[in-house]
N, C-alpha and C positions, 0 to 999 in steps of 0.2 A: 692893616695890622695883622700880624701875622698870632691866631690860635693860640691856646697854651693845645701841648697833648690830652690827650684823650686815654682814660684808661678806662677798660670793663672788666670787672675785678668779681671771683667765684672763688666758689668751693668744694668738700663734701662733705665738711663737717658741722655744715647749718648756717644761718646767718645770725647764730647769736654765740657763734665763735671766736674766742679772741684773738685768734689767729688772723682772722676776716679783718678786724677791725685795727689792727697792727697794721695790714698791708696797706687797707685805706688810706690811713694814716699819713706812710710813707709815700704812697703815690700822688695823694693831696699836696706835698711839696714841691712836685713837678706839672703838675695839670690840673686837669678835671676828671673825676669818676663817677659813673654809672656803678652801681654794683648788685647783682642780683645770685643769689645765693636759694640752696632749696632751706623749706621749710623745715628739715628737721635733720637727723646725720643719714648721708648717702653715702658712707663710704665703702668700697667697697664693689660700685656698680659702673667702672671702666666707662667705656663708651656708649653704654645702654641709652636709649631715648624713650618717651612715654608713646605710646601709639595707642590703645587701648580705653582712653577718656582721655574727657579734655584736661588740659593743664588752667593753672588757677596763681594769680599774683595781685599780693596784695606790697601796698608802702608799707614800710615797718623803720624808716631813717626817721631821725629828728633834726632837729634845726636846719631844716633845707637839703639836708643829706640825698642823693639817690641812691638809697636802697632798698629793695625790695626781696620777697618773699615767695617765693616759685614750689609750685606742689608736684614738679617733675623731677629729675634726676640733674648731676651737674651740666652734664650736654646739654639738655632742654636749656637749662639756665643762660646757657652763651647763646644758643640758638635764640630764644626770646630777645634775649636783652641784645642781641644783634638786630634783629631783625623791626622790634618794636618797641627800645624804651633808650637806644642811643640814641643823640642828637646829630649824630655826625658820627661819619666811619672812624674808629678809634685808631688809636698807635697801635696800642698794646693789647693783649689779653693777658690778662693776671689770675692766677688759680691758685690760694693759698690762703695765708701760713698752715700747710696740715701738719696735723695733732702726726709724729710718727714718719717711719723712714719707706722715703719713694724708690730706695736706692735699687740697682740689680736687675733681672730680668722681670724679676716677678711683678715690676711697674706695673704689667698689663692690667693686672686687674684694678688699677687706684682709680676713685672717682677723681680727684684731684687732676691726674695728665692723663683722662678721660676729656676732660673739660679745655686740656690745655690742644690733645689731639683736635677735639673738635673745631675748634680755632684754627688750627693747620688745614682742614679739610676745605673751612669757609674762606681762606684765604687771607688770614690775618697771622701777624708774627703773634709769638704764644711763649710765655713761661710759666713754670711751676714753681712752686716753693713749698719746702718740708721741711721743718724738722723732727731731729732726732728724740724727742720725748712723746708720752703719752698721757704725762702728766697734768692734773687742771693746773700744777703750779706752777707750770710750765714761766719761765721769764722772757718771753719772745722779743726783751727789748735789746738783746745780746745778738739777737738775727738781724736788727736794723741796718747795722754800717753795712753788711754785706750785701744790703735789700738795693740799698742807696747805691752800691757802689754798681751794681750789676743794672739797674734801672739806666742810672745814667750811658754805662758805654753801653749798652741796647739802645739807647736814645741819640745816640752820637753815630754808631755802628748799628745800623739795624740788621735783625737777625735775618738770613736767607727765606724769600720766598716756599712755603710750606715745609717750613722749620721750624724748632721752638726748641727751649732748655728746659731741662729738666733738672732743679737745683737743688741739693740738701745739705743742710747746716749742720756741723756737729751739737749735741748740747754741750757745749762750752761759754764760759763767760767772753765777750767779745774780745776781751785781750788775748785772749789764751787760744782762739783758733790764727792758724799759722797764715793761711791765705787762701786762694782758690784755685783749682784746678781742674782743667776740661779732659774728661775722660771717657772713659769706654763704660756700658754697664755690664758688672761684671755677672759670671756665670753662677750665681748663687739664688736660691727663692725659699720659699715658706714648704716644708714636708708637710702637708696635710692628714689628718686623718679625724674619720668621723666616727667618735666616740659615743657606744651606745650607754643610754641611762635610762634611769627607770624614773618617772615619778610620783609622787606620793600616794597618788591611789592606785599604782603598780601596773600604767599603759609606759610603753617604751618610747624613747624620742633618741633624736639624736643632734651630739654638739663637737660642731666644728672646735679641733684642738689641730696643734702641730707644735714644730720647731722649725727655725732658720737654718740652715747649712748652706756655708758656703766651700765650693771645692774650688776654687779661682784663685791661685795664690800669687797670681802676676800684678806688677806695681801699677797698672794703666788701669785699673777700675776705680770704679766711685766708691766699692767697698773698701778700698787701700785706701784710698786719699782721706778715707773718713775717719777712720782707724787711728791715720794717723793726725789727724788736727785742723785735715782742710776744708774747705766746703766743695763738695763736688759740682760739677757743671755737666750734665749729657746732654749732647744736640740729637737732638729724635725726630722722627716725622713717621708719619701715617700708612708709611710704603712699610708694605710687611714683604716684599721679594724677599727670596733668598736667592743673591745673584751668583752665589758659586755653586749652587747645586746646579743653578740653570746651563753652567757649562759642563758638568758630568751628566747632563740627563737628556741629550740629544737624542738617545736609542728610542725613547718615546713616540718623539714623532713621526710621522707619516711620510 
């Protein structure tokens, strides 16, 4: 008798995110889950791994649930629950619902497709999932059909060997986003700047502020498709080449 799938399902926004437990959810319709999630919000820390102390996991699922509670970073999280708390090599890697938009270059730094890349690295197909709020009253049950519909043809269609999606949802009510589409991420990121303050007893610190700009006004990114009502799709992997310089840069070598 042939398995149900197997899903191992993260995050960076903790494992007492309702985002987390949205995905669950949905993946419970289709198989079995494992899900191991950090202790508290990691978002923010891309592909970072804990090396420095040990890592620490406790249960935290009820009625039979596997989930659990990891004191490392999202990586560590797939890395563990790959290595010691699947039962069997999964389908899937799953890393979501994040709190906020994955979309653009500026991915790189999400713990979210931090977690999704690590899974590419080990050899497992990988997606992400985001949506576009930040809000706790976030309705993540408007991201469901799009969750279902995408699981399924990954489930049918599996994604290329060290690849994975990288997907964000508009916030819209489910009726009102138009459909989905696989695009490019577009050339737009976060302007950072570290704003000096003083606090009360008058030692200085300093707090990360910025703005979004996007200067990419071509119809083939995830920042157009989103704009306009769809849910974007980017297929990514772990290979940072940049293959067109590599043919303007021949003078280099020896």
């Amino acid at each position: 008798m042939d398995m149900k799938p197997l899903f191992l399902i993260t995050n960076d926004d903790g494992y007492q995110s309702p985002g987390l437990h949205h995905l669950i959810q949905v993946a419970e319709e289709y198989g079995d889950v494992v899900a191991m999630a950090p202790d508290r919000n990691a978002s923010g820390l891309s592909t970072s791994i804990t090396t420095g102390r040990p890592l620490r996991v406790r249960a935290v699922g009820d009625e039979g649930k596997l989930l659990y509670a990891c004191d490392g970073t999202p990586a560590d999280c797939v890395k563990m629950g790959l290595e010691h708390f699947c039962p069997r090599r999964p389908d899937l890697v799953l890393s979501g619902i994040n709190f906020g938009s994955n979309a653009s270059i500026n991915v790189i730094y999400s713990g979210t497709i931090g977690a999704v890349l690590e899974a590419c690295l080990d050899g497992f197909p990988a997606i992400g999932f985001s949506v576009l709020s930040h809000s706790p009253e976030t309705d993540f049950s408007a991201c469901l059909p799009t969750i279902r519909h995408i699981l399924e043809q990954t489930l049918s269609h599996p994604i290329p060997a060290g690849s994975a999606l990288n997907v964000n949802i508009p916030r819209l009510p489910a009726e009102q986003i138009k459909g989905i589409r696989v695009c490019r991420q577009a050339k737009a990121a976060w302007v950072d700047s570290l704003e000096r303050r003083t606090d009360p007893i008058g030692r200085p610190y300093w707090w990360m502020t910025g703005k979004f700009v996007c200067e990419d006004p071509r119809e083939d990114t995830d920042e157009y498709a989103l704009r306009q009502g769809y849910v974007s799709v980017v297929p990514i992997r772990p290979d940072f080449t940049d293959f067109s310089a590599m043919e303007t840069m021949q003078y280099i070598e020896l």
